[in-house]
N, C-alpha and C positions, 0 to 999 in steps of 0.2 A: 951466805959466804960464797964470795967468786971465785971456786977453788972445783976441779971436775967432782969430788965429791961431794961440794956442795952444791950444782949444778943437779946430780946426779937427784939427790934427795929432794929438789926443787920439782923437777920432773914427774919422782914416784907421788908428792904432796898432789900434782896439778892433775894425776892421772886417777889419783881415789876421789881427787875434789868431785871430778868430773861422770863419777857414776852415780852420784845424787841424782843426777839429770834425768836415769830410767830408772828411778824408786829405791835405790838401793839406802837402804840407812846406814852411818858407819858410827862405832861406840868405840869409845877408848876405857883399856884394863890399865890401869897401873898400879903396880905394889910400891908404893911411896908416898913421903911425909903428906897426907892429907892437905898439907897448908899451902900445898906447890899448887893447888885447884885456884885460887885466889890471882898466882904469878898468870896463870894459863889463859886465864879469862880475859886477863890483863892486854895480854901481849896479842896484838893487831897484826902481824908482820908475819904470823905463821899462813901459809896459805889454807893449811888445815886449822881454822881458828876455833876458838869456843864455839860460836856458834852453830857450825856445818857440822857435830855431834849431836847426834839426836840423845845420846847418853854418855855419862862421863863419872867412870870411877874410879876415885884415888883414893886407897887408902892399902895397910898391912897387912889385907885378909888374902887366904891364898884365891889367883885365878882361877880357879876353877870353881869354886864354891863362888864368886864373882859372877861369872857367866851362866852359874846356874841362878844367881839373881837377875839376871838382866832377862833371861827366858820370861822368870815369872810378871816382870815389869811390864814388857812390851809382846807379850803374848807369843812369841815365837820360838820355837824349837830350836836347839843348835842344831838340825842336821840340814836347818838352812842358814848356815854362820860360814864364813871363810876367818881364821883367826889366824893373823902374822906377829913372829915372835921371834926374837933371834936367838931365845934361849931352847937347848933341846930338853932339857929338862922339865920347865914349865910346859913344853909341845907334849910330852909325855905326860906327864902327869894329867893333863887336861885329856888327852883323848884315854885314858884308862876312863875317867869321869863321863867323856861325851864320845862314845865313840862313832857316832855319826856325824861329827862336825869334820868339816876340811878343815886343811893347814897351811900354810907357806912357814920353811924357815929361814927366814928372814938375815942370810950369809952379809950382806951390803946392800945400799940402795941401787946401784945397778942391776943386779942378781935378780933383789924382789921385784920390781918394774920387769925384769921378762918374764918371770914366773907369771903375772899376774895380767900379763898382757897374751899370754900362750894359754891361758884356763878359755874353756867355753863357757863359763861361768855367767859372763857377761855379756856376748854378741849377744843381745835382743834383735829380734826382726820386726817384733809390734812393741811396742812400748803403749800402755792401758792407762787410762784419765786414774783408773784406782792405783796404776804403780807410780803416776806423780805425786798423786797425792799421802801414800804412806808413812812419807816422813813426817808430815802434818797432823794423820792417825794415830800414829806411834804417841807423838807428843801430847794429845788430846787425854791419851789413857794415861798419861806419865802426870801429866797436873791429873785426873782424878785418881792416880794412887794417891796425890797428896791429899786433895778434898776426903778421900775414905777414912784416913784416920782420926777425922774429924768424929766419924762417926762411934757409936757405940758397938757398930756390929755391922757386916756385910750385908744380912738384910735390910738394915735401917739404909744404908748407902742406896741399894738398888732401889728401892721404892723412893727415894725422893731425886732422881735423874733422870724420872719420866723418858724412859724404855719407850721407844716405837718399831714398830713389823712394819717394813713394806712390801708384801708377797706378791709377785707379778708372773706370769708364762715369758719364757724365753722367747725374745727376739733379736733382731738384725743389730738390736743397740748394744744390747747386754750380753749378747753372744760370746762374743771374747773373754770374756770375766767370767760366765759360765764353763766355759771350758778350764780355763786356767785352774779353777779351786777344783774342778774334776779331777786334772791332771795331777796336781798339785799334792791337793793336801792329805795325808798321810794318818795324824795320828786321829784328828775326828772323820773317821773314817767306816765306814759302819760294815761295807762289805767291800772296797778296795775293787768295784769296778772304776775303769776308767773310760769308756764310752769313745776309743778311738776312730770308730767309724761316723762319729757327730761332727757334720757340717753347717754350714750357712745355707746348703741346698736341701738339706734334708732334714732339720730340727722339727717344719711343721709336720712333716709324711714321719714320724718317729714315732714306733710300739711306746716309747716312754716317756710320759710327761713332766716337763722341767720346770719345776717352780724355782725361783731364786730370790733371795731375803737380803732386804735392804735392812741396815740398823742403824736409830737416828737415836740419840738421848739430848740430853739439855747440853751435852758438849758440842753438838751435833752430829754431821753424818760418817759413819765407819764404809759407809759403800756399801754396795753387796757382798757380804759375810756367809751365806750359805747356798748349797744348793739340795732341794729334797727331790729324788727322780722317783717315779709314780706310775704304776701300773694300772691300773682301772679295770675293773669288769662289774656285773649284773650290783654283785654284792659287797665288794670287798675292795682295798686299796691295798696295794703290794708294795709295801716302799722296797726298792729296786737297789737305792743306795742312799745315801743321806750324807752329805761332806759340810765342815762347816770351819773356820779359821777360829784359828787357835787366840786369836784375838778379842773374842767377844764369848767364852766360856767360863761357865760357872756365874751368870748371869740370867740363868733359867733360859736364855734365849730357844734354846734346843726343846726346852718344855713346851712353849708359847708353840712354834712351831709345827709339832705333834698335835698337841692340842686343836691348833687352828684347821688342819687338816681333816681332823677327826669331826670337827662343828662344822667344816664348810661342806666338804661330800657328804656328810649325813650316814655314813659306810663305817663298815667296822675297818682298822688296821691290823696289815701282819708285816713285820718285818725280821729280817735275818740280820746277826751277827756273826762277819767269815774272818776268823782272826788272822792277825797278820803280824809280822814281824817287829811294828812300831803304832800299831792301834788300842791298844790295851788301856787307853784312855775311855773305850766307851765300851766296854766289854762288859759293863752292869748298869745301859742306859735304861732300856725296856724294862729291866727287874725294879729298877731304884723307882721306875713312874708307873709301878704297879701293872704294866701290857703283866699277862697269863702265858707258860711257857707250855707248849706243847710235844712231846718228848719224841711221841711220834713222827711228825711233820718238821721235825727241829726249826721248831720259830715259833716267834712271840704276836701276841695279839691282843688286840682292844677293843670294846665295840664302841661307838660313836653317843652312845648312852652313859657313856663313863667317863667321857672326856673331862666334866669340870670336875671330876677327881684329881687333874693334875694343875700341881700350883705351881704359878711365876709371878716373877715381877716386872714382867712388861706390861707394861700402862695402854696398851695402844695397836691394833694392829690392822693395819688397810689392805685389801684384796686388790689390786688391779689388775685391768686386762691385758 
């Protein structure tokens, strides 16, 4: 509509279109007649059309119990969510539910467009081949939520979408992407260093070794999904810290991992659990894959003789240099 309000709401559409462009996903909540999904899909002329949602839910369940669906969908935490709404009520309710998610509330389309253009939220200064490609990951795991319930059982699923490991040493390529899940990622998070003093100048001269895990299945590739950082001496491997995206968990991937570790140095493991605010996600990884807890030294350990005591379902996993 040629109206400043409608001008107004053309503007904030063309301004969310436009953060697709450095990885941003956007989902739509609506509490309404389910059969409005049908009109939605329909109608071409929205600049935010059906398509540029990577998810879309209509239906009478409350938002919030919604957005804890869409976590478990597309693997992502709300306290990396920005959710606009012009109701304060629904704003509440949800952050009683999430309260590490941001908000805008959403007064007019003018209002929101500066709200949303005054967030740092969004100025990137690198934009990363894996944050173009998110939206395309995201949707990858969304058709295999569908394919899963084909199945009988979440094991049956994992073992027939042929899981591959690509374990490689940090370099000049991967550098970026290694930093970022450093920086980043929160809840798989094993001891909440972040390694801020790690360069492009100094990764190879570094006390700690960075393996970073590529994960490929029959959908194909998710990118680089983890990083394990690595101490080494005579006898023993110190995992230092261990981060991995909340996207590719409960997939054993984090077993395979361990595992692989443990059969390529031929060394025993130990590693530490430093709790934290929003990690409590892996705060029974080491006990559940049987590592030995030592009460003294507070940390847990494996010896390299034990490794094919721990079971996954990745099919595959390749070392490079």
């Amino acid at each position: 509509e040629d109206t400043p309000t409608g001008r107004d709401f053309k503007r904030l559409q063309t301004s969310i279109r436009s953060l697709t462009s450095i990885g941003l996903n956007i989902a739509a909540i609506s509490k309404n007649d389910p059969s409005i999904e049908d009109d939605f899909k329909k109608n071409k002329r929205f600049i935010l059309n059906y398509k540029i949602f990577t998810s879309v839910m209509i239906n009478l369940d409350n938002k919030s119990l919604n957005i804890a669906n869409l976590e478990k969908n597309i693997g992502f935490n709300s306290d990396y969510y920005l959710y606009i709404d012009d109701s304060v009520f629904e704003l509440v309710n949800i952050f009683i539910d999430h309260p590490y998610i941001d908000f805008i509330l959403a007064k007019d389309a003018s209002h929101t467009l500066s709200q949303l253009e005054n967030l740092c939220f969004f100025k990137k200064t690198i934009v990363l081949t894996d944050d173009i490609s998110r939206t395309e990951n995201i949707k990858k795991l969304l058709n295999q939520n569908i394919l899963r319930k084909k199945f009988k059982s979440n094991s049956e699923f994992l073992k027939n979408i042929n899981i591959k490991l690509i374990i490689s040493d940090i370099n000049k390529k991967n550098f970026s992407r290694v930093k970022q899940l450093l920086l980043k990622s929160n809840q798989f998070n094993l001891t909440n260093k972040r390694y801020s003093e790690l360069s492009e100048l100094n990764f190879d001269t570094h006390p700690v070794n960075f393996l970073c895990v590529e994960y490929i299945d029959a959908f194909g590739s998710q990118g680089i999904i983890s990083v394990i950082c690595l101490i080494e001496n005579d006898t023993q491997i110190v995992i230092d810290n261990f981060v991995m995206s909340c996207r590719v968990i409960r997939r054993s991937v984090e077993n395979m991992i361990l595992k692989s570790v443990l059969l390529n140095f031929k060394k025993s493991i130990i590693g530490k659990y430093v709790k934290s605010e929003k990690n409590k996600l892996v705060e029974d990884l080491y006990a559940s894959l049987d590592f030995k807890y030592d009460s003294e030294c507070d940390h847990w350990f494996m010896s390299s003789e034990d490794a094919n005591n721990i079971n996954t379902f990745v099919n595959k996993v390749e070392f490079k240099p």
